[in-house]
C-alpha positions in Angstrom: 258.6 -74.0 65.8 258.7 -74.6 62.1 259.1 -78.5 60.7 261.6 -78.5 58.1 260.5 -80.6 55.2 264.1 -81.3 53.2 267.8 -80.7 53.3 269.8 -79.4 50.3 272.5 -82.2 50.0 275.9 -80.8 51.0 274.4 -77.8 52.6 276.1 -76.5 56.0 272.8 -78.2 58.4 273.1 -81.6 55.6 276.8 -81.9 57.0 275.7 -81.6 60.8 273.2 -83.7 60.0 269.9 -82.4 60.4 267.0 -84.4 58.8 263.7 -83.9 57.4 261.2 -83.9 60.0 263.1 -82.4 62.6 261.5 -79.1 64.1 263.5 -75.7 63.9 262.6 -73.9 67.6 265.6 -71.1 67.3 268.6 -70.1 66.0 271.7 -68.4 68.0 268.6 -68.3 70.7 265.8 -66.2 68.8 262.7 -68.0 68.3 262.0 -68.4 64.4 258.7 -67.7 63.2 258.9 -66.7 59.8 261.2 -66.9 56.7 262.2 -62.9 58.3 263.8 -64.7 61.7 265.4 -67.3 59.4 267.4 -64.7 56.9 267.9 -62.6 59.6 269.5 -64.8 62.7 270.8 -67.6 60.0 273.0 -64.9 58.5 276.2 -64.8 60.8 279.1 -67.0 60.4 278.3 -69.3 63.5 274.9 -70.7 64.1 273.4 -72.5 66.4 270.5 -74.7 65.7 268.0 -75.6 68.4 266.0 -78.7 66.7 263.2 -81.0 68.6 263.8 -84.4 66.8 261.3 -87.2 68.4 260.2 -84.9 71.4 264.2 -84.4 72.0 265.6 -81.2 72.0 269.4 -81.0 70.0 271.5 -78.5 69.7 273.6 -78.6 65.7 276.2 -76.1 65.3 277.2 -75.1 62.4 280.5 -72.2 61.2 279.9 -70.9 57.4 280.5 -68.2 55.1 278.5 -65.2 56.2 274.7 -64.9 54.7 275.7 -68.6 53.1 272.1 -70.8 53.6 271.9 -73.0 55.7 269.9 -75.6 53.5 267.1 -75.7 55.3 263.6 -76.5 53.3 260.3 -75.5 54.5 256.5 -76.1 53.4 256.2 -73.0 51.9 258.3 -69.7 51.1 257.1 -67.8 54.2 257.5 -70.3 56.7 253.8 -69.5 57.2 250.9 -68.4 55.9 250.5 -65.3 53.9 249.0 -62.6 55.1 245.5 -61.3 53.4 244.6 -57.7 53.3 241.9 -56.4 55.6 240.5 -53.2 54.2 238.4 -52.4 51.8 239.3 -49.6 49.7 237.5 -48.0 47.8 239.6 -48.3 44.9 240.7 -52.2 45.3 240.8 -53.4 41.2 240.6 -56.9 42.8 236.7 -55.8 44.0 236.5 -54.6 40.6 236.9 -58.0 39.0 234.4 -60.2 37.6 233.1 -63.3 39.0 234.5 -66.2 37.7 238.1 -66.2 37.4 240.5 -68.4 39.2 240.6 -68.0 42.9 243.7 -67.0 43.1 243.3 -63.6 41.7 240.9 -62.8 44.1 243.5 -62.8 47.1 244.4 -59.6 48.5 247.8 -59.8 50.0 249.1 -57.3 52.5 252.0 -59.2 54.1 254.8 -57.2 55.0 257.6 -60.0 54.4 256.7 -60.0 50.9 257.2 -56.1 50.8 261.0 -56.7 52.0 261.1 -60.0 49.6 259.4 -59.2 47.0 259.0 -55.5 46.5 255.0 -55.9 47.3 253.2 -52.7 49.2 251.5 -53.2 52.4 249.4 -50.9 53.9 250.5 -51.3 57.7 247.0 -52.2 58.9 248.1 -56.0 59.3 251.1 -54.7 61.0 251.5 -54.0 65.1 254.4 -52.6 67.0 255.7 -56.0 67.8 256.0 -56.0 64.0 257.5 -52.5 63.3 259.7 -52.9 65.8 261.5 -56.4 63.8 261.4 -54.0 61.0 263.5 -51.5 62.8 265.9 -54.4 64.4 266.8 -56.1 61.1 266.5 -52.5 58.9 264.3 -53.6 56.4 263.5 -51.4 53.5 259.6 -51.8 53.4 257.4 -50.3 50.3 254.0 -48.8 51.9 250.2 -47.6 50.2 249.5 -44.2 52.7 247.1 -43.0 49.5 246.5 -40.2 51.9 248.3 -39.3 55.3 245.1 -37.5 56.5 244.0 -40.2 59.0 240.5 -39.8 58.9 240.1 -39.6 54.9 243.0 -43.1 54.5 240.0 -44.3 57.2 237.4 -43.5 54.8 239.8 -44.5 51.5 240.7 -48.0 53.3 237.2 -48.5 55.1 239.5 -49.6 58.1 239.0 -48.2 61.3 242.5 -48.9 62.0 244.1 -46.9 58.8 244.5 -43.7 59.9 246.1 -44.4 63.5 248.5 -46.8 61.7 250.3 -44.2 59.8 251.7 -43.7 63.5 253.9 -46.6 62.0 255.4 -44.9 58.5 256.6 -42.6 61.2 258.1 -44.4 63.7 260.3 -45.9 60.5 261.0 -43.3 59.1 262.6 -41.7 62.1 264.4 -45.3 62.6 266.4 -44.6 59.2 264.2 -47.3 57.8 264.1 -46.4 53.9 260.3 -46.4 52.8 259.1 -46.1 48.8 255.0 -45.1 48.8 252.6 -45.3 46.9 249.5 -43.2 46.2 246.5 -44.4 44.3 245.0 -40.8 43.4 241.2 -40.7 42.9 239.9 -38.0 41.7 237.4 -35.0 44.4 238.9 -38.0 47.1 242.7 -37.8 47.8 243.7 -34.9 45.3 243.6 -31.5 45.2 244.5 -29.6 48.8 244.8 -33.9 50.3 247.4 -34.4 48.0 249.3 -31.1 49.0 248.3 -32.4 52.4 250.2 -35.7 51.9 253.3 -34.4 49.9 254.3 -31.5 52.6 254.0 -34.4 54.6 256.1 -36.9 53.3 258.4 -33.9 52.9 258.8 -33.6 56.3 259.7 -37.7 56.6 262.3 -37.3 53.5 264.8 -38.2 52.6 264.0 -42.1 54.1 261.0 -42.1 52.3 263.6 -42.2 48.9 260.5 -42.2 46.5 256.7 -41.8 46.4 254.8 -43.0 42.9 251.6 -41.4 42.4 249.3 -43.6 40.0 245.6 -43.1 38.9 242.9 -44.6 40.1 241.6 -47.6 37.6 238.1 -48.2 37.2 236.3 -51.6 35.8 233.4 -51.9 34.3 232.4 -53.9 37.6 231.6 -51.6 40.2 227.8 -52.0 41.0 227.2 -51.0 44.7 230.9 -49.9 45.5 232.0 -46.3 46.1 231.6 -44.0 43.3 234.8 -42.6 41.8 235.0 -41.1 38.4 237.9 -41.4 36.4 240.9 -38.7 35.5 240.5 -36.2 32.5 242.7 -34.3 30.7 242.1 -31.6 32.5 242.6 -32.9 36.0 245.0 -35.2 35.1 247.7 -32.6 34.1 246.4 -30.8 37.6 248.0 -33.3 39.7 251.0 -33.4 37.2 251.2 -30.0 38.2 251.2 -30.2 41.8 253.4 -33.0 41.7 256.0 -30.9 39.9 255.6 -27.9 42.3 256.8 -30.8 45.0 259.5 -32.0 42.9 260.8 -28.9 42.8 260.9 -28.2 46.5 262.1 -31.6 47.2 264.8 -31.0 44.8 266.0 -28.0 45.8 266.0 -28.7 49.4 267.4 -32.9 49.5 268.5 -32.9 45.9 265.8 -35.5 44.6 262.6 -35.0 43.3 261.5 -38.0 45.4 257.9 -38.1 44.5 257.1 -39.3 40.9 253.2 -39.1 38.4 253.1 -42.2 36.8 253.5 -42.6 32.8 249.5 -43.1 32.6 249.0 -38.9 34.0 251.0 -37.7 31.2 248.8 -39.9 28.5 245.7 -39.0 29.8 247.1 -35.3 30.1 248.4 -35.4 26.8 251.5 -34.2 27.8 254.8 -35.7 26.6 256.4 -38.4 28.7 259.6 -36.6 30.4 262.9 -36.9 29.5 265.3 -39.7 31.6 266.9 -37.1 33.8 263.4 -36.1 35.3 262.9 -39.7 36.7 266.7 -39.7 38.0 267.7 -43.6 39.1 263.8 -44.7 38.1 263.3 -45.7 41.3 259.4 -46.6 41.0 259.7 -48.4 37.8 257.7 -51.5 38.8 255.0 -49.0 39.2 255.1 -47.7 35.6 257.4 -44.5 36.2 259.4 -43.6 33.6 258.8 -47.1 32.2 257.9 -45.6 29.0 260.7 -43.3 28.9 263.2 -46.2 29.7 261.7 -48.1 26.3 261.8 -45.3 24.0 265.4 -44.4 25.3 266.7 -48.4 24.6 264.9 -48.2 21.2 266.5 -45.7 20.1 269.8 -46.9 21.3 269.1 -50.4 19.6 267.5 -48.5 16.4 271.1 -46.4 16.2 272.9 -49.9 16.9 271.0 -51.8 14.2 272.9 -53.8 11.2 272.0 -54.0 8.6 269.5 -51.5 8.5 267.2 -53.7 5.9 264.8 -56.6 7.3 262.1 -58.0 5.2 259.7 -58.7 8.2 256.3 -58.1 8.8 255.2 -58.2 12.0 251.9 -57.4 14.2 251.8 -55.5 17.5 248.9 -55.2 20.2 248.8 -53.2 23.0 246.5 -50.6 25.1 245.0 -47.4 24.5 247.0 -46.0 27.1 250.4 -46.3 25.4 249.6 -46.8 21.5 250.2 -43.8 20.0 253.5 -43.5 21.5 254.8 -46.5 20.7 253.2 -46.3 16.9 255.5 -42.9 16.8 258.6 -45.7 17.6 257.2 -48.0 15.1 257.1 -45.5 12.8 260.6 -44.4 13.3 261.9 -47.7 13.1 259.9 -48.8 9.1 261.5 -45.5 8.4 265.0 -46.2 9.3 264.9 -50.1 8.2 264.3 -51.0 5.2 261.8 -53.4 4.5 260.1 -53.9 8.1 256.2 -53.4 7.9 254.5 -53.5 11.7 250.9 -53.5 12.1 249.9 -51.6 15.1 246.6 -52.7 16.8 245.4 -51.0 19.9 242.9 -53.5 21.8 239.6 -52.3 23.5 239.3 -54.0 26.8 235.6 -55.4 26.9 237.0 -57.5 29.4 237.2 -55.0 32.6 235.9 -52.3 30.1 236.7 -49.9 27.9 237.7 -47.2 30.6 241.3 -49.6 31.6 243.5 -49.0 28.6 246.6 -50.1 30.0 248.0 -53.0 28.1 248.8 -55.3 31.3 245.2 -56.0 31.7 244.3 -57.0 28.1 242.7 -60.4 28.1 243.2 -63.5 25.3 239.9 -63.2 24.7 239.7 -59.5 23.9 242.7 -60.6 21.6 241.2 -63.0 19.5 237.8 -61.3 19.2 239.4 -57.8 17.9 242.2 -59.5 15.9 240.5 -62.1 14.0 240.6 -61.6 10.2 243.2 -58.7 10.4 246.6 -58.3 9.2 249.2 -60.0 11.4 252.0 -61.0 9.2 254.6 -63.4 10.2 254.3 -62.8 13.6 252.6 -61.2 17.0 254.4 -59.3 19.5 253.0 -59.2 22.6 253.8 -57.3 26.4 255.3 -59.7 28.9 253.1 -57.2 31.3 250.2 -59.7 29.7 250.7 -62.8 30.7 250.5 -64.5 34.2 254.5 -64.1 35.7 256.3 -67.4 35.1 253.3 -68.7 33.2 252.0 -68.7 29.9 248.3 -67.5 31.0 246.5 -64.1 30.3 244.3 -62.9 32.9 241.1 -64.5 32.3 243.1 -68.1 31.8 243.8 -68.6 27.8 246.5 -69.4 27.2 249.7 -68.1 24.9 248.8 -71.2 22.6 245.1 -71.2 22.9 245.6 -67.4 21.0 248.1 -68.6 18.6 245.9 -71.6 17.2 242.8 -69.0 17.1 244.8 -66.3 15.5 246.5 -69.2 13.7 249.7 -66.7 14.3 252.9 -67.4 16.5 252.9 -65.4 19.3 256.0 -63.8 21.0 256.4 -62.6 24.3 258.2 -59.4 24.7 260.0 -58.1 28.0 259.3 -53.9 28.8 263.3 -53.4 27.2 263.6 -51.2 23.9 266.8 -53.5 23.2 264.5 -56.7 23.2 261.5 -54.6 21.2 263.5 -54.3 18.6 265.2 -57.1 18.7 261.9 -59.2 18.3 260.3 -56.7 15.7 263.3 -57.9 13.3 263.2 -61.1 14.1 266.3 -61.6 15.6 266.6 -64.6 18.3 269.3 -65.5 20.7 272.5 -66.0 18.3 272.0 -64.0 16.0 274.5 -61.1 15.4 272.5 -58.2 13.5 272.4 -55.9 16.3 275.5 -54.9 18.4 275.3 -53.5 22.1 
């Protein structure tokens, strides 16, 4: 039973008339346990509410558009609580944090709901066959960390006992039809090498439901007193797992006519190899997990860039960003003074004393680490920052400063830029919501 805490007004269950207060026991006669039984069972065209209202069982029914809410409210988004992570991996950022930020970037999730809702990846150890098996029944897509698919190394990884036995699960779903993306954290002399091989011939053998794999490196904080020791990617064995990725690709491609497994955009910076061209990361299907995000920007700059008029904008402008991805985009920059007359950008690629100076991806740059390396230089009119920064629907970096706690110690404005070559542009020239200079 789950008490309903509001009623949209007009809604289909407002017109019945079911209150706040009332207690939601089942609809169309499944039990409802979670926001998954309510999407699921309040999705037909006829519903029947079963509702305990003073100890007093009713029965409300209600005819609607199909997948139409109901306009039901509940304490919280899941119906429930959410459900925290129980491993330990060894290569968990969140361990790798300092002490002292806000609490609520110290919770490890691992809730498989939020995988379906969200896009978030679980690891299946929360999961048991009660669970899969709901999976299967409502065909859910479902996004999964395996890391490994050798159970007694993902044991090891995970520092679960559970881990390897649960890729039984990733299995069972993928023989159901259930459509899986995965993820692989790589750590190097760990999960590469022949375990990589190990895991791709595997998830060959599972394709094409698992419709895409991102492979992303392992990041390492300055904070990792008395935790497992992994060393970090080189050049050198950086463009080795590029390599057997591609190897894969190539089978996979031949054989279901996808590539299906994809390196991250960080491999080919540390490799120093150049980012690939859009056709190699075909519908970009691991994006959120920086995939071809790079590629994608560059591609929509150049597209706005070949848009642009006029081609002459006295602005002068400031960009900062990580180590990871700062010469590429300074090549963009540089493309873009060239072709418009009068823009001046000031490039700045920010150290990260935060976490330390071995994370160079820009997402985890810190207000404080902004102000200490920008103070005193060159910013011009204005600073362009990553959305990738800042907290989501907030204003907050990581370590809780604030957009305008960095403006008045920069004394600069500050604006917030979205991962879109259009909008890059866009805000390197100044050009806000009206304005007409560039046509797409």
């Amino acid at each position: 039973m789950v008490t309903i805490t509001g009623i949209i007004s007009g809604s289909p269950a407002d017109k019945v008339g079911v209150k706040a207060g009332m207690l939601l026991i089942s609809i169309n006669g499944h039990s409802v346990r979670d926001v998954l039984d309510y999407m699921f069972y309040a999705s037909e065209t006829e519903v029947n509410l079963l509702i305990e209202d003073n100890h007093e069982q009713k029965t409300f029914h209600i005819e609607k558009d199909e997948y139409d809410d109901l306009g039901l409210e509940f304490e919280s988004f899941l119906m429930d609580k959410k459900q925290s992570c129980s491993n330990k991996c060894v290569f968990c950022f969140i361990d790798q944090m300092p002490p002292g930020m806000r609490e609520t970037l110290y919770f490890k999730d691992d809730d498989a709901r939020l995988s379906f809702l969200q896009g978030n990846y679980v690891t299946l150890t929360n999961m048991s066959q009660e669970d899969v098996n709901r999976i299967i029944e409502m065909k859910l897509n479902i996004n999964v960390s395996v890391h490994t698919t050798n159970p007694e190394l993902r044991v090891k990884m995970m520092h679960n006992r559970f881990a390897g036995e649960k890729l039984k699960f990733l299995w069972q779903m993928a023989e159901a039809g259930i459509k899986l993306n995965c993820q692989i954290v790589l750590c190097p002399q760990l999960n590469d090498g022949a375990e990589l091989e190990r895991t791709l011939t595997d998830f060959g053998k599972m394709l094409p439901n698992i419709t895409s794999v991102a492979v992303v490196p392992v990041g390492l904080s300055k904070y990792r007193k008395g935790l497992y020791p992994l060393i970090p990617f080189t050049k050198e064995t950086a463009g080795n797992a590029i390599d057997t990725i591609e190897r894969y690709q190539q089978q996979f491609l031949e054989k279901f006519g996808t590539r299906a497994v994809f390196p991250s955009d960080e491999f080919f910076l540390i490799a120093e190899r150049p980012i690939p061209p859009e056709e190699y990361y075909e519908e970009y299907p691991q994006y959120e997990n920086g995939v071809g995000m790079l590629r994608s920007l560059a591609d929509e700059f150049h597209q706005a860039l070949d848009s642009a008029d006029p081609l002459e904008a006295p602005r002068n402008v400031s960009v900062a960003t990580g180590r990871s991805p700062y010469e590429f985009l300074c090549k963009l920059f540089q493309e873009a003074q060239e072709r418009i007359q009068g823009l001046q950008i000031h490039p700045y690629c920010i150290r990260n004393d935060f976490f330390g100076e071995s994370i160079t991806v820009t997402g985890l740059i810190t207000g404080q680490d902004l102000v200490a390396q920008l103070k005193g230089q060159e910013l011009g009119d204005e600073l362009l920052l990553s959305s990738a920064m800042i907290r989501r629907d907030s204003d907050v970096f990581l370590d809780d400063y604030t957009i305008s706690q960095v403006e008045e110690a920069l004394n600069i404005k500050i604006r917030i830029v979205p991962s879109d070559g259009w909008e890059l542009l866009d805000a390197l020239l100044g050009i806000v919501l009206g304005d007409c200079k560039i046509e797409r």
